[in-house]
N, C-alpha and C positions, 0 to 999 in steps of 0.2 A: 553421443554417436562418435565413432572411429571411423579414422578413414584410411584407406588401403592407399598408405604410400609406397609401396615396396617394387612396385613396375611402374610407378610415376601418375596411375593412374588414382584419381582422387571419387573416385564412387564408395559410398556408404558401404562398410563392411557389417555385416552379420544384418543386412536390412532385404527389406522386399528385393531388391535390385540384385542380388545377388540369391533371388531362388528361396532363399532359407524364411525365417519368418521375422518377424519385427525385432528390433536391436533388446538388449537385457535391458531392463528398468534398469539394473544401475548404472546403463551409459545415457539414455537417455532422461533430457532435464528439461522439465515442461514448466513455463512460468505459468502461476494461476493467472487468471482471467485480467485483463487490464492492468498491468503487471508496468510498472517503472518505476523508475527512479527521479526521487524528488530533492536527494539533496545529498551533498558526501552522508551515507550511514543511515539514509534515509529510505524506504520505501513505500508505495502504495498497492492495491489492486484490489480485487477483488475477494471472496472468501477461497479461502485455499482447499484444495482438495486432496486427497491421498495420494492423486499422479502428480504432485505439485513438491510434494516433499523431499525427492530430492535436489530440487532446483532449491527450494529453500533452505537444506541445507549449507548448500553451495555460498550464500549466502552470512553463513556465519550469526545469525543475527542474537540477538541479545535478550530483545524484547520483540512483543505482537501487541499492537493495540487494534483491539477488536469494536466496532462499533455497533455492534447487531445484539438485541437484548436478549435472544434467543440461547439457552446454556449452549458455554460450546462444547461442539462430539467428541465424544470418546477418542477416536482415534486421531485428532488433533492435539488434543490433552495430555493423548500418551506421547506423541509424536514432541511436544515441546518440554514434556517432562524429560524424555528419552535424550535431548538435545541441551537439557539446562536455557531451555528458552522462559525467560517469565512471559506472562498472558496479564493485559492491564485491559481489562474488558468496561465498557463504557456503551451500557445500553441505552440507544437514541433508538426509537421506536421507525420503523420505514412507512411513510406516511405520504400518499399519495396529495398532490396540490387540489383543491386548496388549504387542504388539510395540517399541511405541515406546520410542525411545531418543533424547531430545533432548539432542546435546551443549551442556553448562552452557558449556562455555568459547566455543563457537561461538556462541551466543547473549550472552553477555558482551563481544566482540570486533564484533559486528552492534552493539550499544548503546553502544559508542562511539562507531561511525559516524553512528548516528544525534543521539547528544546533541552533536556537535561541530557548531557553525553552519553552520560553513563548509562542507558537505556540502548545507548548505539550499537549496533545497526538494529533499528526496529523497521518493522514493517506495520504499516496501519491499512487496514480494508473493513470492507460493509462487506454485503451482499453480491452486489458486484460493482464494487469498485467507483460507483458515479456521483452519489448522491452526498450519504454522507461522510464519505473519506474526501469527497471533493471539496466538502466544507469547509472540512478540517482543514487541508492542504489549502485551501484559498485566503483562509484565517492567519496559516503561517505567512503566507505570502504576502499578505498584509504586514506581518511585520517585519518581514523581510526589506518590504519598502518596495513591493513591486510596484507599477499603476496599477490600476483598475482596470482596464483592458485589457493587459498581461493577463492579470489572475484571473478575469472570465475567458480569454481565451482558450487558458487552460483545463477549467471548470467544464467550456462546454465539449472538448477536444475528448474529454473522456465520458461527459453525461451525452453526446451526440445531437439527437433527435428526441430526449428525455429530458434534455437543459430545462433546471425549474426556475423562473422568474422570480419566485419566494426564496431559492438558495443563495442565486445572487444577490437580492434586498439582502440577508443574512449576511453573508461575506462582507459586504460594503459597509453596514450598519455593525457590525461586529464592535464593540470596544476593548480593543490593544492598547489600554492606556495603563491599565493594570498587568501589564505582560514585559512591558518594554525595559523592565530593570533586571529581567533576565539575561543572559547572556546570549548571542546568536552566534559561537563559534564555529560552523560550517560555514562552505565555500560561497554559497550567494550572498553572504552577511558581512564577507571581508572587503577591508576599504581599501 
C-alpha cells in the first residue's frame, strides 16, 4: 500500500478511501495466516495462500518447510519453483487429541532443516500455523534453552483455545540430546 505524501496528507492511495477500488496486488502484502517471526531468518505460520505470495516474496526466503502430508498445490510449487525457493516437506498427519501421534524422528529431521543456515531464511507452517509448526518451534526452543513456560507460552499464544495437552507432553519430552552438537548461530542462541 502507498501513501499520498504530496499535501502531507497520509490516506491510502489507489484504496477504497479515495473512491477507486482496492490497491494493485502488487502493492499490497498480506502475511498468511498466523504469520511471525521466530528467529533471525526464521519463520512460521500457517499454509500459505496465493494472496500470501507477495508478502512472501518480500521475504526473500530460501527454503519452506511444509508439515502437512497433503502433496503441495500446484500454484505454491510453481510459485517457489518461480522464486528458486526449495520445499522440504515433512508429512505429520493433523490428528485431533487423543489421537495424536507426533513422529519424534520426523520432527528431529524438520530441526535440522531448520538449524542449518544455509536453508536461511525459511519459513515452516502446517495447516494453520498451531499445532504442528508449534511443535516444531517449541522443539527448537528447547534447544534454544528457553524454560518451559516460555515455550508453552508460546505454543499456546498461537494454538489459543486449541492448546493440545498431548503437544506440550511432546515438546517437554522431546529428546535434544541428539541435536545439541549442531550449531545455533541465530540471534536467541548467542551468549
Amino acid at each position: 500500500m502507498k501513501l499520498d505524501s504530496t499535501n502531507g496528507d497520509t490516506k491510502p492511495s489507489g484504496s477504497f478511501a479515495e473512491g477507486g477500488g482496492a490497491a494493485d496486488d502488487d502493492d499490497v502484502l498480506v502475511p498468511p495466516l498466523n504469520f511471525a517471526v521466530v528467529d533471525n531468518g526464521i519463520f512460521r505460520s500457517g499454509f500459505p495462500e496465493p494472496a500470501n505470495f507477495g508478502f512472501l516474496k518480500s521475504l526473500h526466503l530460501r527454503s519452506v518447510i511444509c508439515l502437512c502430508p497433503e502433496p503441495y498445490p500446484e500454484p505454491n510449487s510453481e510459485f517457489l519453483k518461480s522464486h528458486g525457493i526449495r520445499l522440504f516437506q515433512f508429512g505429520i498427519d493433523g490428528c485431533k487429541e487423543p489421537f495424536v501421534n507426533i513422529p519424534e524422528d520426523t520432527i528431529r529431521e524438520a530441526l535440522k532443516v531448520v538449524l542449518d543456515v544455509r536453508n536461511h531464511p525459511v519459513l515452516i507452517h502446517c495447516k494453520r500455523g498451531k499445532h504442528r509448526t508449534g511443535c516444531l518451534v517449541g522443539c527448537l526452543r528447547r534447544l534454544q534453552r528457553w524454560c518451559l513456560s516460555s515455550v508453552f507460552d508460546e505454543y499456546q499464544r498461537f494454538a489459543a483455545a486449541k492448546a493440545r495437552v498431548s503437544d506440550q507432553r511432546f515438546i517437554e519430552l522431546f529428546d535434544i540430546s541428539c541435536l545439541k552438537h549442531y550449531p545455533l548461530s541465530f540471534s536467541c542462541s548467542r551468549k
